[in-house]
C-alpha positions in Angstrom: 0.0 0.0 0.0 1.5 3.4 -0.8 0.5 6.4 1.0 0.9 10.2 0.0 0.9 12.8 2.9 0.5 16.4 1.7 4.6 16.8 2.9 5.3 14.5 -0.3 6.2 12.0 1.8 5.5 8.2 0.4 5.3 5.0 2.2 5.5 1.6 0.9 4.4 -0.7 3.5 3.6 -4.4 3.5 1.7 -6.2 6.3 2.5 -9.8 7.3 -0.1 -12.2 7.5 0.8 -12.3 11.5 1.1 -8.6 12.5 -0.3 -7.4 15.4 -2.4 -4.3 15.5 0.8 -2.5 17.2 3.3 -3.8 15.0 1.7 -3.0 11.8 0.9 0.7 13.0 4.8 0.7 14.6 6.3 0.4 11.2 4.6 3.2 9.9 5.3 4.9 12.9 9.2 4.8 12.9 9.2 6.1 9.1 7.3 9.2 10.2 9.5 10.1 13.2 12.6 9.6 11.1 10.8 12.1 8.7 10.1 14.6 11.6 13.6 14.6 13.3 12.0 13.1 16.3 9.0 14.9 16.7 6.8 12.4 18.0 3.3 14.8 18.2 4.1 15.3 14.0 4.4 12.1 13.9 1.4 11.1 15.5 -0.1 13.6 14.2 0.7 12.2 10.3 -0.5 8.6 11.5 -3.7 9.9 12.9 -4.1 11.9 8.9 -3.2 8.8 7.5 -5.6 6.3 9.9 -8.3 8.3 8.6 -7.4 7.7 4.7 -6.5 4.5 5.0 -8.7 2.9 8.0 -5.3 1.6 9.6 -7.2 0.9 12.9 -10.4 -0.2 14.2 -12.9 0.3 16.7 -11.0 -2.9 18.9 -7.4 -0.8 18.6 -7.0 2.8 18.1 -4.3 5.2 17.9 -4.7 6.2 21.7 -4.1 1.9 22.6 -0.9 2.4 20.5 -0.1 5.3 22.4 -0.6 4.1 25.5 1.3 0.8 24.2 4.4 2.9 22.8 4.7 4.4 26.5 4.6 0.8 27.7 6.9 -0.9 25.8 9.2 2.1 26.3 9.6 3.7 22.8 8.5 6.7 24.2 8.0 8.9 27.4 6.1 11.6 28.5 8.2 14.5 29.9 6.3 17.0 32.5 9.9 19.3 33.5 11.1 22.3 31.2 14.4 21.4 30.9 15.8 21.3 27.2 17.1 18.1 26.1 20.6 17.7 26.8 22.6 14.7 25.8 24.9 13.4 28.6 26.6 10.3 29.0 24.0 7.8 30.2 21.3 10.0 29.2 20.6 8.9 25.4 17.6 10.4 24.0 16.5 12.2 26.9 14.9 15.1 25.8 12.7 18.0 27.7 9.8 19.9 27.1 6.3 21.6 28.7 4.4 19.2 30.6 3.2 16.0 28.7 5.8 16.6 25.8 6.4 13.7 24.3 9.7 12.3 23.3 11.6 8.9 22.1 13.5 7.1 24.6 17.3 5.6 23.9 15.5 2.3 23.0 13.4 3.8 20.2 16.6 5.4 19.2 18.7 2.4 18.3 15.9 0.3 17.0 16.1 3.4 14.1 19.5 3.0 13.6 19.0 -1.0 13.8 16.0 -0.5 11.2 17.9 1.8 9.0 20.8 -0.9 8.8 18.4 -3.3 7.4 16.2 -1.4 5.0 20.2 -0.6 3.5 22.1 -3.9 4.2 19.3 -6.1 3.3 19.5 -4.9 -0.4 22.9 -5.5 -0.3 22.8 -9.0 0.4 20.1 -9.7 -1.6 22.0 -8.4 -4.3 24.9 -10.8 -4.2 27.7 -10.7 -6.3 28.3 -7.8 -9.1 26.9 -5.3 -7.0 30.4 -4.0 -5.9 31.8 -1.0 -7.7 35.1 -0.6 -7.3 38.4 -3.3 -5.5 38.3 -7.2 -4.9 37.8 -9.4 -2.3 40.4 -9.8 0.2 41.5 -12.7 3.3 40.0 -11.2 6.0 41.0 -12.3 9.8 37.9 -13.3 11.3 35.1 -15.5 10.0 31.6 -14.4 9.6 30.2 -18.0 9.2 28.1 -16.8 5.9 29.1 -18.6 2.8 29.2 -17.2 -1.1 30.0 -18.4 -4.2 33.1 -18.5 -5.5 34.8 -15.6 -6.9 38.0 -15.2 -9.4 40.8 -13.6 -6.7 39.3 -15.4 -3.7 42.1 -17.0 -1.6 42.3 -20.7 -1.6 42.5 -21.2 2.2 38.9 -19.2 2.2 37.3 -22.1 0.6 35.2 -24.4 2.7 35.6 -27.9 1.3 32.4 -29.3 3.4 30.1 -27.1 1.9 31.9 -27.1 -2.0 31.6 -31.2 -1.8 28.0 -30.5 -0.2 27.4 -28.7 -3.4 29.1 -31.2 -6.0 26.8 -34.1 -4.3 23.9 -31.7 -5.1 24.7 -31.0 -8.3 26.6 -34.0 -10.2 25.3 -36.7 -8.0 27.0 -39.5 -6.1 27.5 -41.7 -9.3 29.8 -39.3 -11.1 31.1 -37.7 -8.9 33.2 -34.1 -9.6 34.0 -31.3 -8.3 34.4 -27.8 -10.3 34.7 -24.4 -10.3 31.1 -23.1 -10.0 30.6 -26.0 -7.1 33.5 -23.7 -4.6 32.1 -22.1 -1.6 33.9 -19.8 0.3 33.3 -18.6 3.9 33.1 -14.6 4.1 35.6 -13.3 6.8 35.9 -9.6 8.3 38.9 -7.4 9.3 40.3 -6.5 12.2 42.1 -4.1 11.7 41.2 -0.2 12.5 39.5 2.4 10.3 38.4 5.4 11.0 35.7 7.2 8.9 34.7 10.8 8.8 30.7 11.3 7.5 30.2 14.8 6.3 26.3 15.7 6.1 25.4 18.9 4.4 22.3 20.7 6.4 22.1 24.0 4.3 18.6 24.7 3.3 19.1 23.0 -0.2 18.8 19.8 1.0 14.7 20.1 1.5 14.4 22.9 -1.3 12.5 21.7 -4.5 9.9 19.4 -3.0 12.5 16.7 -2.1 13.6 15.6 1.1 17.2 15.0 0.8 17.9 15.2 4.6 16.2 11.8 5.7 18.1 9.7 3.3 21.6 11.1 4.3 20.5 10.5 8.0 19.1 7.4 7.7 22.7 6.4 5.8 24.2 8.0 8.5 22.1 5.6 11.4 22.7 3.0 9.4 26.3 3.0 9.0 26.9 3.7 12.7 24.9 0.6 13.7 27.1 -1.3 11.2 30.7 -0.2 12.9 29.6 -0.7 16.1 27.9 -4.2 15.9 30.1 -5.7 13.1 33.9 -3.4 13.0 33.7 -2.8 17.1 37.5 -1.5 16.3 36.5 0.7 13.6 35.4 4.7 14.0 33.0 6.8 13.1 32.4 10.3 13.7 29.9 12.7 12.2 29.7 16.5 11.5 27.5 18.8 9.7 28.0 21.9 7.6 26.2 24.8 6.8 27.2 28.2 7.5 29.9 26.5 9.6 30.9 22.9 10.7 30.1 21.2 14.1 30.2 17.5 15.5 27.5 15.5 17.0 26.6 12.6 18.7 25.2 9.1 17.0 22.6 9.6 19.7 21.3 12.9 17.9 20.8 11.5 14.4 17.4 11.0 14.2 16.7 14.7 15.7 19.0 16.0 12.9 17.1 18.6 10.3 18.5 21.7 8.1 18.5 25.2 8.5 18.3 28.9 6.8 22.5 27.8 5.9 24.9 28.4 3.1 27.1 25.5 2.4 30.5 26.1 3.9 32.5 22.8 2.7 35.6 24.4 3.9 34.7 24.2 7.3 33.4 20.4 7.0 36.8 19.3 5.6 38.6 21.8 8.5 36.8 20.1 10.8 36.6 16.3 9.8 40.7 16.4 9.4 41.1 17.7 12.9 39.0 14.7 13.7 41.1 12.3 11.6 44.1 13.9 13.1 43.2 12.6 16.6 43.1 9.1 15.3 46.5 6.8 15.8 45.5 4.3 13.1 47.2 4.9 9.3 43.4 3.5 7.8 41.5 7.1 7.5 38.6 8.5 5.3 36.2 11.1 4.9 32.8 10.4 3.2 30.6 13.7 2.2 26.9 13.9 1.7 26.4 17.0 -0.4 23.7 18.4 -2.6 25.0 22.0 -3.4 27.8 24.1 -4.4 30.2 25.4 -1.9 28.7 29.2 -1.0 30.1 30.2 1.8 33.6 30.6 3.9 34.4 31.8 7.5 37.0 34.8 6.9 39.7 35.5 9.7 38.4 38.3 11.5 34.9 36.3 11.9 32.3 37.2 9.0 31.2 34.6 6.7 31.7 35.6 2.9 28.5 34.5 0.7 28.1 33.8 -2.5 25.1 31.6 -4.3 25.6 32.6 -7.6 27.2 30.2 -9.8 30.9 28.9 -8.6 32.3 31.7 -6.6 36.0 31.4 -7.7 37.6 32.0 -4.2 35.4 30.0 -2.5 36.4 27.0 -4.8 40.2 27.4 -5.0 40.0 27.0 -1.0 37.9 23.8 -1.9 40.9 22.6 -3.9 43.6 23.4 -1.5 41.5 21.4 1.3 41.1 18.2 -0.9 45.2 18.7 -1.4 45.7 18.7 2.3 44.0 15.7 2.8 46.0 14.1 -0.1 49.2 15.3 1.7 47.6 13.4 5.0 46.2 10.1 2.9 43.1 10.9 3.8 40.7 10.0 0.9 37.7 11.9 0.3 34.7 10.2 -1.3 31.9 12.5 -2.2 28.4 11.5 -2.8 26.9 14.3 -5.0 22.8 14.4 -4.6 22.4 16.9 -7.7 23.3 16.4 -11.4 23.7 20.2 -12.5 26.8 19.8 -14.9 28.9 22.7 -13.6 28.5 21.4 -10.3 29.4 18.0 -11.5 32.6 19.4 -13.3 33.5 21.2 -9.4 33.3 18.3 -8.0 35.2 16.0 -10.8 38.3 18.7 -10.3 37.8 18.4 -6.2 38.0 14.6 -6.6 41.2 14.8 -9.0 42.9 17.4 -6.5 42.8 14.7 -3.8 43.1 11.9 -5.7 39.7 10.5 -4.3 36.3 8.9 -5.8 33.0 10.6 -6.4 29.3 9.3 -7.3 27.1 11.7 -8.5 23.9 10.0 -7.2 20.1 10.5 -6.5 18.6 9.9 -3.2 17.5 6.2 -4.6 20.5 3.9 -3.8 22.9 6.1 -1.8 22.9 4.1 1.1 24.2 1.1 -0.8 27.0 3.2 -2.9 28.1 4.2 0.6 28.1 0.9 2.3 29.6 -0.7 -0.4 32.1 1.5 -0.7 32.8 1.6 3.5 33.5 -2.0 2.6 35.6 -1.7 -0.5 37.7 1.1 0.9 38.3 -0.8 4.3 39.6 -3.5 2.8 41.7 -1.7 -0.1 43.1 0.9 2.9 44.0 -2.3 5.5 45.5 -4.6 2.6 47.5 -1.7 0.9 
């Protein structure tokens, strides 16, 4: 069933023969408070709109039971101080507000990032092989206990014998008997080594101009990928910024409150700023990835104003650009930039960016980026630790 909200949102949503009342309304539910930064009276507010299109309730279990059951099951709380939210350690999610506010709770918070993983990760493994863009396979150190097919560059010792004989029984039967290429199995393995990762997410107000939301995409990449290095690279980093006028850190924790403001898009400051990061790091394995949708338009000068300019390709504004994808070279810091437009001048910018620092680029709509991006974490982790 697709639904259309008057935000141009749209929802594709498929009910199991065995969902509950709860879980069939909670799916819908996590979509629209990923859409509303965290907002959980919008959000409500859009399932009640879309209960009365779509009759997604009955008179036996209405939006106040699933309320009352979101409060129970602790996805959410009800706050009654006027604190603002702050995030302190131990304190994920928390967040403030007039009396009754209501707000997600840590638990709601990582089932997003959880739910984000799979929406992305489960294409790519449904995809299988020849999805990969760029590099080869390499011997990892630790094994996953998933097995593949075969692949030209695959290591012998990473072939599993019991399963490839399993397969030539299968297909060649026990009469005559033989064992080829396309019978080989090979268990997938990860690395242990460290790499640390740098996501850039451009907030300026481009990114929901147009009628397209180009925010919820980056962020639910951005979940996604953090629930992937801590669960399966525990050793790896990742740290994420945004940029706008200027550039400034924050915490997993805040993702799914993240939205964009009135901003020009000061790239400058992002790269400043995710370098300084990188700097910190002791491991040789770094890289920055950058979600972007617009031209560089904005710098900080020395003595504190911000110069402007959203006309065209603003030559000073680019030549810093180009010295900043240099410095990382200098460092071996790759940049890989994922470019959400397809204007050609902005295309050729970032083609010259990409050559100055010897890096990659996509140039990408919203449909797919998380799997570019995960596929090239993987690619690039395994190039970086090998080489």
């Amino acid at each position: 069933m697709a639904m259309n909200t008057r935000k141009g949102f749209r929802f594709t949503t498929y009910e199991a023969p065995d969902q509950t009342p709860f879980e069939k309304l909670f799916e819908i539910f996590q979509e629209l408070i990923t859409h509303t930064s965290g907002d959980v009276e919008e959000a409500l507010d859009w399932l009640r709109e879309l209960d009365k299109e779509y009759e997604l309730t009955d008179e036996d279990y209405i939006i106040d039971d699933f309320i009352e059951d979101l409060k129970a099951k602790g996805f959410i709380r009800e706050e009654f101080d006027t604190d603002d939210r702050e995030g302190g350690e131990g304190e994920e999610g928390e967040e403030g507000g007039g009396p009754g506010n209501l707000s997600i709770t840590a638990k709601l918070e990582r089932m997003l990032r959880q739910r984000a993983l799979d929406q992305i990760f489960g294409k790519l493994k449904r995809s299988g092989a020849g999805n990969h863009r760029t590099g080869k396979s390499g011997r990892g150190d630790e094994h996953t206990g998933d097995f593949r097919e075969y692949r030209f560059g695959d290591s012998l010792e990473s072939i599993s014998m019991t399963e490839s004989l399993r397969n030539a029984q299968v297909n060649h039967g026990l009469d005559s008997f033989s064992l080829n290429e396309d019978d080989l199995v090979v268990e997938d393995t990860h690395y242990k080594a460290q790499m640390s990762t740098v996501l850039m997410i451009d907030i300026s107000h481009s990114m929901i101009l147009y009628g397209e939301d180009r925010i919820t995409p980056a962020k639910k990449v951005a979940m996604a990928l953090a629930e992937l290095i801590t669960t399966r690279y525990p050793k790896d980093t990742l740290e994420i910024l945004v940029f706008g006028n200027d550039a400034w850190p924050i915490p997993i924790k805040d993702l799914p409150y993240l939205k964009v403001g009135p901003y020009h898009t000061n790239t400058v400051a992002g790269l400043q700023l995710a370098m300084d990061m990188l700097r910190r790091k002791r491991n040789t394995n770094k890289q920055i990835f950058m979600i972007t949708d617009g031209k560089p338009s904005c710098l900080r000068l020395p003595n504190g104003d911000y110069y402007k300019n959203s006309v065209g390709l603003d030559e000073y504004i680019v030549e810093k650009c180009y010295a900043m994808a240099q410095q990382a070279r200098k460092l071996h810091i790759p940049i890989t930039t994922f470019m959400i437009a397809q204007d050609p001048y902005l295309m050729q910018f970032v083609r010259e960016f990409t050559q100055a620092n010897k890096g990659k680029a996509f140039y990408t709509g919203l449909k797919g980026l998380g799997e570019m991006i995960f596929e090239d974490y993987e690619q690039n982790r395994k190039r970086r630790i090998k080489g």
